[in-house]
ZAGUFI-373804 format. One record per atom (N, C-alpha, C, O): atom name; residue number from 0; x, y, z; residue in one letter. Coordinates in steps of 0.2 Angstrom, whole numbers. Each point is the difference from the previous one (the first is absolute). Layout:
- CA:NUM:X:Y:Z:a
...
This chain:
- N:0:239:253:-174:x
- CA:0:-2:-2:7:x
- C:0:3:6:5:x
- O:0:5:2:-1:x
- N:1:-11:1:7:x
- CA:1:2:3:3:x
- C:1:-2:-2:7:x
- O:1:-4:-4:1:x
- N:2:9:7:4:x
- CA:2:-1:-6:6:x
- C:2:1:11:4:x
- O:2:4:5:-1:x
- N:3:-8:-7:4:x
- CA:3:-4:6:5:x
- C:3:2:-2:9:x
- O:3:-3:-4:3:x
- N:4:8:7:-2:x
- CA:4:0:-2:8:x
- C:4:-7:4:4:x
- O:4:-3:5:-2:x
- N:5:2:-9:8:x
- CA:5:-7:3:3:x
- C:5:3:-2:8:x
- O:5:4:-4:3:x
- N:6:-7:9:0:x
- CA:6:0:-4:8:x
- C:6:-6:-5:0:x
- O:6:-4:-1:-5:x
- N:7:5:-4:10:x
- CA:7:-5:-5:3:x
- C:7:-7:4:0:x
- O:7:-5:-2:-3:x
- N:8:4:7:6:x
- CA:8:-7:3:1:x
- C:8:-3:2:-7:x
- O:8:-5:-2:-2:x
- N:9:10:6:-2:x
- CA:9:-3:1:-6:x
- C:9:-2:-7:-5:x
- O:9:-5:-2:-3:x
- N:10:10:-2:4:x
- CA:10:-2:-7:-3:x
- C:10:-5:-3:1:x
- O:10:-3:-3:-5:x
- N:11:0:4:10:x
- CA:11:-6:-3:4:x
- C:11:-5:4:-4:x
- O:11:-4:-2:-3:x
- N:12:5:8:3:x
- CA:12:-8:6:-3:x
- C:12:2:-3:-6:x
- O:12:-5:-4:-1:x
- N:13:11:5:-3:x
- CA:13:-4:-1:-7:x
- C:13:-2:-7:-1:x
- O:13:-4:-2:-5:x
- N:14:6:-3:9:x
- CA:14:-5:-6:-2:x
- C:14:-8:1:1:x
- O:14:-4:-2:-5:x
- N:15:3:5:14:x
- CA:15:-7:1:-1:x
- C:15:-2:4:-5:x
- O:15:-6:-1:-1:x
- N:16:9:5:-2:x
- CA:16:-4:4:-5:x
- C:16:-2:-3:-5:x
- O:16:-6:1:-1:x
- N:17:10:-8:-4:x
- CA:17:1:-4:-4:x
- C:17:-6:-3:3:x
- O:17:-4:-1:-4:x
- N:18:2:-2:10:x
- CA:18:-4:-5:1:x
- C:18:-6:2:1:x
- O:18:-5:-4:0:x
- N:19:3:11:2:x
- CA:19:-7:3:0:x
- C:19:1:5:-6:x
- O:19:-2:6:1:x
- N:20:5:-8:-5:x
- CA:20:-2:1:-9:x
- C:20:-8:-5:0:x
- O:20:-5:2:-2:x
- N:21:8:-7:5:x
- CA:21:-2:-5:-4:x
- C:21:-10:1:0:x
- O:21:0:4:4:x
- N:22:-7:-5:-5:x
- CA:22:-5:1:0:x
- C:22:-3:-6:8:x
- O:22:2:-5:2:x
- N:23:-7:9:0:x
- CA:23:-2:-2:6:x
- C:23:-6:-1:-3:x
- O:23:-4:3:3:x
- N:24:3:-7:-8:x
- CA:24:-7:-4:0:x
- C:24:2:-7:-2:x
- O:24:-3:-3:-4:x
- N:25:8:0:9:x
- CA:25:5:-6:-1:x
- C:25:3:-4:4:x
- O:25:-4:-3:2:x
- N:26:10:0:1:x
- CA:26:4:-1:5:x
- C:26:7:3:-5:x
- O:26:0:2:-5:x
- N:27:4:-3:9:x
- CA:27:7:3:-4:x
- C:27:3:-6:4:x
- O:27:0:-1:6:x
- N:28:4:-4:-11:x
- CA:28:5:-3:1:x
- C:28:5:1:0:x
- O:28:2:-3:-6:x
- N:29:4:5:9:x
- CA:29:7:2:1:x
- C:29:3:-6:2:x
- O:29:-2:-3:4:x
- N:30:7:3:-8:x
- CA:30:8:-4:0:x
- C:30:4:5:4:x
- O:30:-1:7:-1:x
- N:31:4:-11:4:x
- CA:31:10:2:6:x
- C:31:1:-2:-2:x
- O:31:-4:-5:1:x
- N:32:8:2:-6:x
- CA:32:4:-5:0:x
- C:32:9:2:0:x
- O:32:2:4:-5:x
- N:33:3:-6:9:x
- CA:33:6:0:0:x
- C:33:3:-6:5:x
- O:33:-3:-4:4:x
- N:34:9:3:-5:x
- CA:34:4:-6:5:x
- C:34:-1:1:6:x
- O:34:-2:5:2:x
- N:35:4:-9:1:x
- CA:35:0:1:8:x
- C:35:4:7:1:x
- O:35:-4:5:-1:x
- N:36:10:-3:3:x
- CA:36:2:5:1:x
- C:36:-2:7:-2:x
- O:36:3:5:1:x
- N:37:-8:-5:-4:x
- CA:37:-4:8:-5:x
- C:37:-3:0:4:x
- O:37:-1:6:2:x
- N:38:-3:-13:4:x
- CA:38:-6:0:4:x
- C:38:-4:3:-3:x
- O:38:-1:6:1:x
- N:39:-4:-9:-4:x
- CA:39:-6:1:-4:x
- C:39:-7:3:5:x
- O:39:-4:4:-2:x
- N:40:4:-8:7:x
- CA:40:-3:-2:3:x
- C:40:-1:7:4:x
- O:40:-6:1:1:x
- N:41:12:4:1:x
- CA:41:-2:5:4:x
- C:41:1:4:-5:x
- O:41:2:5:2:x
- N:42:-2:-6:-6:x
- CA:42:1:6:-8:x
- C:42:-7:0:0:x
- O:42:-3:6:0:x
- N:43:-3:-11:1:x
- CA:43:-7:0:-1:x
- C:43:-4:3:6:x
- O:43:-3:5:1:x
- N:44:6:-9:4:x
- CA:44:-2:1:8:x
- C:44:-1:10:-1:x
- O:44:-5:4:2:x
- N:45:11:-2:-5:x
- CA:45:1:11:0:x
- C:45:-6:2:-4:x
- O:45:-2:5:1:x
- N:46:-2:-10:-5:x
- CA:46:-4:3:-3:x
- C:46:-7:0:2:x
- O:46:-4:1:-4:x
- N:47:3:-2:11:x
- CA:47:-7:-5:1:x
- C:47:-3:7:2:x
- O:47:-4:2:-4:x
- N:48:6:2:10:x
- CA:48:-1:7:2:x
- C:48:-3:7:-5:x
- O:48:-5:3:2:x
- N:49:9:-2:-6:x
- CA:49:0:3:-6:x
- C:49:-4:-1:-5:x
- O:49:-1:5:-4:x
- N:50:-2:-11:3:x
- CA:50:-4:-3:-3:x
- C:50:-9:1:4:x
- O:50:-5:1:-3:x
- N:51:7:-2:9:x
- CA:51:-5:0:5:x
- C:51:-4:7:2:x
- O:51:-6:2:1:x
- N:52:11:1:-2:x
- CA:52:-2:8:-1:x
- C:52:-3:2:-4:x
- O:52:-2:6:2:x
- N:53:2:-8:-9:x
- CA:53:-2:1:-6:x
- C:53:-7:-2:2:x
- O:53:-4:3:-3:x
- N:54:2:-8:7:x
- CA:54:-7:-2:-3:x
- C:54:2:-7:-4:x
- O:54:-4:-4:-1:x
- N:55:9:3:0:x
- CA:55:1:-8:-2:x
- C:55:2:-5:6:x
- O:55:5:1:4:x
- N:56:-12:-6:-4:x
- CA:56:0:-6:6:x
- C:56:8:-4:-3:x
- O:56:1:0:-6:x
- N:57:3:-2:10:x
- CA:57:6:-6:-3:x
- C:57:-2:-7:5:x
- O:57:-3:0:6:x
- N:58:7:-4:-9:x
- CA:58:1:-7:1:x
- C:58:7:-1:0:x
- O:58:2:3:-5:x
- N:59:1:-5:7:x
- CA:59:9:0:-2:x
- C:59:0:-9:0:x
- O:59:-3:-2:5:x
- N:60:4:-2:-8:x
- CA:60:4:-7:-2:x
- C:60:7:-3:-2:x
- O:60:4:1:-5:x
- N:61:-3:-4:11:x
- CA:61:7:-4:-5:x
- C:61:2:-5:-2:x
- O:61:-1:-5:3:x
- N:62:4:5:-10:x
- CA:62:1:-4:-2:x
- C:62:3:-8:5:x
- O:62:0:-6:-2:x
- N:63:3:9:5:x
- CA:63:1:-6:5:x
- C:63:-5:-5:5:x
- O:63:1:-6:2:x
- N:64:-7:11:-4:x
- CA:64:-5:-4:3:x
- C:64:-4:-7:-7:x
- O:64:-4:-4:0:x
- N:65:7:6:-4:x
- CA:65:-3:-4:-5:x
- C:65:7:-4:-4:x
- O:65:1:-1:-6:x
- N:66:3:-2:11:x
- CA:66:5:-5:-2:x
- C:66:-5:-7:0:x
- O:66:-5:-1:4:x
- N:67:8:-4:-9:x
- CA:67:-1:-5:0:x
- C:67:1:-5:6:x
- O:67:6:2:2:x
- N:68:-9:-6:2:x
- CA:68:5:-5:4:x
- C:68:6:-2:0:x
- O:68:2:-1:-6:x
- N:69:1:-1:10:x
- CA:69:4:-1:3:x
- C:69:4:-6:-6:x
- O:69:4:0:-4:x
- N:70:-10:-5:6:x
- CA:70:2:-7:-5:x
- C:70:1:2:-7:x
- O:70:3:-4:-4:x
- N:71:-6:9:2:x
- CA:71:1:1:-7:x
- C:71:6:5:0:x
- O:71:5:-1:-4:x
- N:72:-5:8:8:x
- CA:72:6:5:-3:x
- C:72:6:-7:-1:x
- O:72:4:-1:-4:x
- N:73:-5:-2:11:x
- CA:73:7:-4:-1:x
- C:73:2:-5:-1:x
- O:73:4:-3:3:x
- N:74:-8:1:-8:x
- CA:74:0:-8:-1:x
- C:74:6:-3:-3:x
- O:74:3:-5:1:x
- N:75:0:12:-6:x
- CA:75:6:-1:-2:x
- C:75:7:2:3:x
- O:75:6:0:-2:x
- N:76:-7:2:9:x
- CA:76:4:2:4:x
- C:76:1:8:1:x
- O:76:1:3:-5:x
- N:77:0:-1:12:x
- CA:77:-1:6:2:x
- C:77:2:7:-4:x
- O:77:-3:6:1:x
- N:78:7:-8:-4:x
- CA:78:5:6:-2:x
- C:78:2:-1:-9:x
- O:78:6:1:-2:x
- N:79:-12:-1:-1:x
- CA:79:1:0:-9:x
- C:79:-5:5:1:x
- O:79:-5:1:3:x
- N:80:10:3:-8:x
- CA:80:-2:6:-2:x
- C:80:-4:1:-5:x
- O:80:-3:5:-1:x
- N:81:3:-11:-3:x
- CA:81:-6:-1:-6:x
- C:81:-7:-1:4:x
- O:81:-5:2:-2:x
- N:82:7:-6:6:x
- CA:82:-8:-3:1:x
- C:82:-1:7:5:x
- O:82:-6:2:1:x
- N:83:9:0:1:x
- CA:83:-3:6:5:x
- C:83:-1:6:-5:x
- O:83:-4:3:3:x
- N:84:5:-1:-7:x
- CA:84:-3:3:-8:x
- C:84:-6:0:-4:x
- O:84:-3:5:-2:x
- N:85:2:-13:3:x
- CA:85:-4:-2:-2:x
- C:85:-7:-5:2:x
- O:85:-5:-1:-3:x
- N:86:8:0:9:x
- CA:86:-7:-3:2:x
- C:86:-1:1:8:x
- O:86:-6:-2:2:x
- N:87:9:6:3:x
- CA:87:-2:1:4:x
- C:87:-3:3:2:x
- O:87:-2:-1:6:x
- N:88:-1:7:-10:x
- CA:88:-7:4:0:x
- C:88:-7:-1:-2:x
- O:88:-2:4:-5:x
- N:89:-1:-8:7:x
- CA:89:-8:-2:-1:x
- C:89:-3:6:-5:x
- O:89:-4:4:2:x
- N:90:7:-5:-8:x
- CA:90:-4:7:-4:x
- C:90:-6:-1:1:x
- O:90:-2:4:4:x
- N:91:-3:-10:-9:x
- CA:91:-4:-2:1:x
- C:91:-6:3:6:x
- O:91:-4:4:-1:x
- N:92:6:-5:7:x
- CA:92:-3:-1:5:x
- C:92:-1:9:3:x
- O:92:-5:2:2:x
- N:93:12:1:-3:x
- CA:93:1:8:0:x
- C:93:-6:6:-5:x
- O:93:-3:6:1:x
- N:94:3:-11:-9:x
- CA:94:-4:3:-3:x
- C:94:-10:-1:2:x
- O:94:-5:4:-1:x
- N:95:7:-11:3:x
- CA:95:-11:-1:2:x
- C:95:-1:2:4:x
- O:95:-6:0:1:x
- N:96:10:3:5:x
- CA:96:-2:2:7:x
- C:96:1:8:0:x
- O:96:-3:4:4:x
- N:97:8:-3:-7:x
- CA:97:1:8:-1:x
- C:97:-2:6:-6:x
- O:97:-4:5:1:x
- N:98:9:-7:-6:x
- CA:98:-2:3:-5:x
- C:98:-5:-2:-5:x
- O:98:-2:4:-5:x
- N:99:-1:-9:6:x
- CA:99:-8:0:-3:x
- C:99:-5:2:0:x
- O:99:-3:2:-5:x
- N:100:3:0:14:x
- CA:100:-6:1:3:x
- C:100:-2:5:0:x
- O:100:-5:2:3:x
- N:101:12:3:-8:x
- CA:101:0:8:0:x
- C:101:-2:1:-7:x
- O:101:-2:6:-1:x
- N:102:2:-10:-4:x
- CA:102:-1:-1:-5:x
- C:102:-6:4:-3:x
- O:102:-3:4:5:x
- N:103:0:-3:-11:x
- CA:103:-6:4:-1:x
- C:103:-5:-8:0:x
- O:103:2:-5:-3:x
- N:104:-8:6:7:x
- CA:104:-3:-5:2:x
- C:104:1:-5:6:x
- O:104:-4:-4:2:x
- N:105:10:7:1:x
- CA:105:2:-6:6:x
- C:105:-4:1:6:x
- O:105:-5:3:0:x
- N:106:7:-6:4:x
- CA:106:-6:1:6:x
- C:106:4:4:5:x
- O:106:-3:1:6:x
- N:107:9:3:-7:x
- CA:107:3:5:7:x
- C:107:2:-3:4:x
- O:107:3:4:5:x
- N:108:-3:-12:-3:x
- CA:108:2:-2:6:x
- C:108:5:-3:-2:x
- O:108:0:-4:-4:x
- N:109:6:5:8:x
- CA:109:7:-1:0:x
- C:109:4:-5:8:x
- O:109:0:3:5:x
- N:110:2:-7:-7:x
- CA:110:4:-5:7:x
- C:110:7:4:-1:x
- O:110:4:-1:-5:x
- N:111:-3:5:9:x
- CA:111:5:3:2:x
- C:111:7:-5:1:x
- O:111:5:1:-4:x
- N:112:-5:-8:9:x
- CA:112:3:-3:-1:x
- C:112:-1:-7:-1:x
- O:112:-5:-2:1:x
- N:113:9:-3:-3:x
- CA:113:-2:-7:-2:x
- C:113:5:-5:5:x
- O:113:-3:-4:3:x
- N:114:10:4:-3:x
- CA:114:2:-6:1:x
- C:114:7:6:4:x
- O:114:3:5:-3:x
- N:115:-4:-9:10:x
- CA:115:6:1:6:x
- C:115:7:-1:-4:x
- O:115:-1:-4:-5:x
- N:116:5:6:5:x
- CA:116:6:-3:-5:x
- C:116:4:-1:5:x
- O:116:4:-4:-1:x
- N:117:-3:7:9:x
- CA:117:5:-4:4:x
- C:117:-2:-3:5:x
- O:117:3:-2:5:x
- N:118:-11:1:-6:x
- CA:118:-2:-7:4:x
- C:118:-5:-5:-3:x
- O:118:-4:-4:2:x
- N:119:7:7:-11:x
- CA:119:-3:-5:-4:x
- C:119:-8:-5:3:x
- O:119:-1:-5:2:x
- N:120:-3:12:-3:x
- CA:120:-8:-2:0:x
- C:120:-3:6:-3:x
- O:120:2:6:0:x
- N:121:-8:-10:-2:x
- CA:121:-4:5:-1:x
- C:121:-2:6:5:x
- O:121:-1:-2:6:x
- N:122:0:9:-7:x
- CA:122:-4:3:5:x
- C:122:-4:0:1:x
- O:122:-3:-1:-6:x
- N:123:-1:2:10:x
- CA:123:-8:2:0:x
- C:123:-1:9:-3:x
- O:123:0:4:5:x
- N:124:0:-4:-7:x
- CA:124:-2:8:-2:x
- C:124:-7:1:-3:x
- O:124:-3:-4:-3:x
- N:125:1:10:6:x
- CA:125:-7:-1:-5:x
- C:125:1:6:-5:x
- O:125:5:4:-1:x
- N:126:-11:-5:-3:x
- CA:126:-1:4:-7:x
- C:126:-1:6:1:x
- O:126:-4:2:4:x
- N:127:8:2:-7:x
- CA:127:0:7:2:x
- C:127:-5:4:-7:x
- O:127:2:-2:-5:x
- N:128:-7:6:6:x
- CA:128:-1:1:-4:x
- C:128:3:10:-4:x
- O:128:3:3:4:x
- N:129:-4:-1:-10:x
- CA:129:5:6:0:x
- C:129:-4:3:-6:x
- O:129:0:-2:-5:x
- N:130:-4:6:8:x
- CA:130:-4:4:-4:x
- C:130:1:5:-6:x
- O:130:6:2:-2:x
- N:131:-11:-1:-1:x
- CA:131:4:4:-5:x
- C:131:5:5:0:x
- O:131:-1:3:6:x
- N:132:6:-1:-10:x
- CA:132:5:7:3:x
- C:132:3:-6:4:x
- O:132:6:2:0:x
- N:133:-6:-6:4:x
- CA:133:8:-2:4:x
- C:133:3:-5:-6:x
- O:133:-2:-3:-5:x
- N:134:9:5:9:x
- CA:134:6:-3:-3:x
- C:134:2:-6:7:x
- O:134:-2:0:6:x
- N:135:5:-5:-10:x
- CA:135:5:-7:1:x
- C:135:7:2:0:x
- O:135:2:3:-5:x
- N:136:1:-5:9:x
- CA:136:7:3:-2:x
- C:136:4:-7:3:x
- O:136:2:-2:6:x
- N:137:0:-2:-13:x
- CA:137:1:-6:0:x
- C:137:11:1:-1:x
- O:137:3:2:-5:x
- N:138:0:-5:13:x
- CA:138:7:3:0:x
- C:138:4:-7:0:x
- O:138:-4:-5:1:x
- N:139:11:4:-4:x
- CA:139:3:-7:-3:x
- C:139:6:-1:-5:x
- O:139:1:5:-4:x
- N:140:2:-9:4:x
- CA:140:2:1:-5:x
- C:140:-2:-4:-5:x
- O:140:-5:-3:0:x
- N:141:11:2:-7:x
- CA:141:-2:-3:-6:x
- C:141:-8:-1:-2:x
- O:141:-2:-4:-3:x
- N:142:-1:10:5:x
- CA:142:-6:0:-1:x
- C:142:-2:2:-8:x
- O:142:-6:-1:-1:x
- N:143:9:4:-3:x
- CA:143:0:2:-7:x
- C:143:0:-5:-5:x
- O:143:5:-3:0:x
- N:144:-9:3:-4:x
- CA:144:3:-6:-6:x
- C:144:-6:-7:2:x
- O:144:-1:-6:-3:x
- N:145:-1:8:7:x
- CA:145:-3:-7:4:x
- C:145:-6:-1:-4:x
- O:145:0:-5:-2:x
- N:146:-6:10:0:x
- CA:146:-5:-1:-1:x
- C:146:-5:4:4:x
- O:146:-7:0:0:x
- N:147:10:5:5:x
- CA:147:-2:4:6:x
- C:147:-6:5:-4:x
- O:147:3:4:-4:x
- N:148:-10:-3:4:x
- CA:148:-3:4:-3:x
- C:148:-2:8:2:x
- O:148:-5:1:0:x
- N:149:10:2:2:x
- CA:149:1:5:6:x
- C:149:-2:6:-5:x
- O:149:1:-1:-6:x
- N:150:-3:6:8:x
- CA:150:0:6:-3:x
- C:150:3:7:1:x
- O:150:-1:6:-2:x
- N:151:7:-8:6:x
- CA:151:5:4:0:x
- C:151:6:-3:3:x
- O:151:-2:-5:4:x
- N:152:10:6:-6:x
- CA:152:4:-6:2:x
- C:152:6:5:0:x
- O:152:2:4:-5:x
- N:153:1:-4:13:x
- CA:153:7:3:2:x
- C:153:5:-7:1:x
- O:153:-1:-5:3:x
- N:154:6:6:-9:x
- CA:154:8:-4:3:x
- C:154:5:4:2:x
- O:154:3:4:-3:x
- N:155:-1:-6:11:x
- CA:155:3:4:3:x
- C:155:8:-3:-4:x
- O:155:3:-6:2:x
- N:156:0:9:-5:x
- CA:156:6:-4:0:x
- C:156:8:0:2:x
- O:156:3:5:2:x
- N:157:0:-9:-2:x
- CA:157:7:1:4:x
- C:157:5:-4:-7:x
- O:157:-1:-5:-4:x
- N:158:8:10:4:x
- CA:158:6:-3:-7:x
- C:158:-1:-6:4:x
- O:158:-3:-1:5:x
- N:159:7:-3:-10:x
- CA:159:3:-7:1:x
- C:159:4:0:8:x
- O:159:1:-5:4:x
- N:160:1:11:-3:x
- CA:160:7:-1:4:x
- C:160:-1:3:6:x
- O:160:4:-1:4:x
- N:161:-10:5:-3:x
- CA:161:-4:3:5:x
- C:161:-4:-7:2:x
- O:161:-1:-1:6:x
- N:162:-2:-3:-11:x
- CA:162:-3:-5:4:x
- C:162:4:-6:1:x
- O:162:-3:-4:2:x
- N:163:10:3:-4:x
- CA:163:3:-6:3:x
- C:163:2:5:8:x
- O:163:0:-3:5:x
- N:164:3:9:-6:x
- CA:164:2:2:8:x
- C:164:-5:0:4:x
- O:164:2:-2:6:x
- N:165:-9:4:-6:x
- CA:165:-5:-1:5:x
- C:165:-5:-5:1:x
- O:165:-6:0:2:x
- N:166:11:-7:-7:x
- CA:166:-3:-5:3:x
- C:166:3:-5:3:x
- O:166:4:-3:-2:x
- N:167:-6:1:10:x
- CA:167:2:-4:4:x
- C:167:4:-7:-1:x
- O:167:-3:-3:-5:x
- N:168:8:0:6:x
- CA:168:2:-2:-2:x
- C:168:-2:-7:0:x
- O:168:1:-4:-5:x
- N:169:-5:2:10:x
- CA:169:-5:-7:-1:x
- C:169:-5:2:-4:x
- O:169:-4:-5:1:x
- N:170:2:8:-5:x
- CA:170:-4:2:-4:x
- C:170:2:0:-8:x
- O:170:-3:-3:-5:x
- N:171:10:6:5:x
- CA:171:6:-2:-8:x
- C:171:-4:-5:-5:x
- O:171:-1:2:-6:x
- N:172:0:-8:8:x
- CA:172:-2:-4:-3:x
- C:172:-6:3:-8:x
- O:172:-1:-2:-6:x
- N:173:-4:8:11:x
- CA:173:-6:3:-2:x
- C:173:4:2:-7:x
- O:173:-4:-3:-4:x
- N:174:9:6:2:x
- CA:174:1:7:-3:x
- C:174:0:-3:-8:x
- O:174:-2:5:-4:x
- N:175:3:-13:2:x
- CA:175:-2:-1:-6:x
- C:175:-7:3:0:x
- O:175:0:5:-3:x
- N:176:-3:-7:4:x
- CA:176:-9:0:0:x
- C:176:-1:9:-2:x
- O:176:-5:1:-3:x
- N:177:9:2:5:x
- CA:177:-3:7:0:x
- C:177:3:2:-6:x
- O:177:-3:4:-3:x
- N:178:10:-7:2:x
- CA:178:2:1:-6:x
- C:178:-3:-3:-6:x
- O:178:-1:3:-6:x
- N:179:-1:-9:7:x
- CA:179:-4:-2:-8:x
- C:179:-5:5:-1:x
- O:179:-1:2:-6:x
- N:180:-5:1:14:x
- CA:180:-5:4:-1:x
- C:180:0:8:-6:x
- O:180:-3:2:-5:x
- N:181:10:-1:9:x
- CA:181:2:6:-5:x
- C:181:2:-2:-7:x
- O:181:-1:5:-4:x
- N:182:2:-10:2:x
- CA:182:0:-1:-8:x
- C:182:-6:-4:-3:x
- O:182:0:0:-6:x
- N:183:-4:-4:13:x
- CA:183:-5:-2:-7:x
- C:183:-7:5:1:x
- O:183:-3:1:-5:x
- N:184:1:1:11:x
- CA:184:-3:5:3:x
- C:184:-1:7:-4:x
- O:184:-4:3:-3:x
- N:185:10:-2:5:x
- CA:185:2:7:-3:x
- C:185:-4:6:5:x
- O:185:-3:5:-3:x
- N:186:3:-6:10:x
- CA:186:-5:3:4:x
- C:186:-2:8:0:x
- O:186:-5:3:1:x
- N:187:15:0:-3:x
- CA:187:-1:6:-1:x
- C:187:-1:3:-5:x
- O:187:1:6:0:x
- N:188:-3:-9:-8:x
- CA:188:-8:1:-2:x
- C:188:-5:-1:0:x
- O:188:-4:2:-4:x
- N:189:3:-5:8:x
- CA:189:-7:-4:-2:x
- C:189:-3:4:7:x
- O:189:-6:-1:0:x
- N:190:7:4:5:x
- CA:190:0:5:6:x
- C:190:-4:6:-5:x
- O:190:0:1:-6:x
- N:191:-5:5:10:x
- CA:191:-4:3:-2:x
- C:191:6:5:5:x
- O:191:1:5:-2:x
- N:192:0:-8:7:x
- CA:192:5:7:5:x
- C:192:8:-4:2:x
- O:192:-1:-6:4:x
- N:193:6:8:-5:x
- CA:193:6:-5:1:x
- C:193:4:5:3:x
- O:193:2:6:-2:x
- N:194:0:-8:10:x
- CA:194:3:5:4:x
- C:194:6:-3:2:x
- O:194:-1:-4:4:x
- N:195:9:5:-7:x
- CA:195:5:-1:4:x
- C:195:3:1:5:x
- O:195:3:6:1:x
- N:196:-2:-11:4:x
- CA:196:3:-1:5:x
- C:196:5:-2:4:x
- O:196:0:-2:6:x
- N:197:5:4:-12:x
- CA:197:8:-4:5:x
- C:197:1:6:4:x
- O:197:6:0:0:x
- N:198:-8:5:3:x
- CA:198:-1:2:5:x
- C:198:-6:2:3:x
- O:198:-3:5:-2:x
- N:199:1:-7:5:x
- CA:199:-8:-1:3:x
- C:199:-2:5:6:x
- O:199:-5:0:3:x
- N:200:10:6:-3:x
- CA:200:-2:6:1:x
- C:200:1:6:-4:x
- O:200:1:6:2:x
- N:201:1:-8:-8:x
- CA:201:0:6:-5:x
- C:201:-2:-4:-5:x
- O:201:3:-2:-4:x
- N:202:-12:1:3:x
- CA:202:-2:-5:-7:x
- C:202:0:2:-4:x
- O:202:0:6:0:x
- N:203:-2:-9:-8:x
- CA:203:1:6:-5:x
- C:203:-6:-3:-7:x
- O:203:0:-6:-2:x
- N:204:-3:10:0:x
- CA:204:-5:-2:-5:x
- C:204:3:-1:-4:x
- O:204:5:5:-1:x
- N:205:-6:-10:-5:x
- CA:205:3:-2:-6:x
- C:205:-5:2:-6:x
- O:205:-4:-5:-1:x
- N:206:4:10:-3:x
- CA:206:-3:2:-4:x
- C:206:2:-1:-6:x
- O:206:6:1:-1:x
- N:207:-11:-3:-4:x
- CA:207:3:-1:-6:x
- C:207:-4:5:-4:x
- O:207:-6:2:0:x
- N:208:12:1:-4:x
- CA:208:-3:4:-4:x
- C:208:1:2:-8:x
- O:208:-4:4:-2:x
């Protein structure tokens, strides 16, 4: 294994490189996936412009918009890390609405968001359609291992000790959940691109070789 430091800019290009590899007679489905603190979210958000330039239309989604209800994430009470692991992500509903519709055969149209998670309702969103050559750029965590049928997959990752320090402390409860991830998941192989982040301006490519 070799781990390649990069600046944040260069990180960004070789992802878009990696992702307009990919054949534009298709959509391209991309995973972000990393913990809160990696912020996936604007890990994807860096990618939308550069991709845009290229001639690939994007769609950016989070997995946040596709949490279960309220009654369900918490039925067994707020702060279990197994059931937050495990059930609080509407895979199901992430794959029929998202990554199907990119499918060979699918119909192209994609519901960007599903369900409010901090005012616990559905959205109205409508169907976004995404022509051949655009990418999806689906951002979140514990998104690996799930059944995600993505065709290209970034895990941003943080040591154990990097992500117990930049995680808040009413949040603590999370860190079994991330930790079972890493061992039953195994996100940093099962990743087509795995960028370390226990410093989040000096990132570094982990290359196996």
């Amino acid at each position: 294994m070799h781990v390649r430091p990069l600046t944040p800019d260069r990180l960004v290009a070789e992802v878009v490189d990696a992702i307009d590899d990919r054949p534009r007679d298709s959509g391209v489905r991309v995973l972000v996936d990393g913990s809160p603190p990696t912020r996936p979210r604007e890990w994807a958000g860096a990618l939308v412009d550069p991709l845009r330039t290229r001639g690939r239309p994007v769609v950016q989604v989070s997995a946040e918009d596709y949490l279960r209800p309220a009654s369900l994430r918490f039925e067994r009470g707020r702060d279990d890390p197994d059931v937050m692991y495990e059930d609080w992500l509407d895979t199901g509903a992430l794959v029929r609405e998202v990554f199907a519709p990119l499918a060979a055969g699918g119909t192209g149209r994609i519901l960007p968001a599903r369900h409010d998670a901090a005012l616990d309702r559905a959205y109205r969103s409508e169907y976004v359609a995404v022509p051949p050559g655009g990418v999806v750029l689906v951002s979140g965590s514990l998104l690996l291992g799930c059944g995600l049928p993505a065709d290209l997959s970034v895990h941003l990752a943080l040591s154990p000790s990097a992500l117990a320090r930049s995680t808040p402390e009413e949040e603590r409860w999370t860190l079994p959940a991330y930790a079972r991830y890493e061992v039953e998941a195994e996100p940093s192989r099962q990743a087509d691109v795995v960028v370390l982040l226990d410093n989040p301006r000096h990132p570094a490519l982990v290359e196996c070789r």
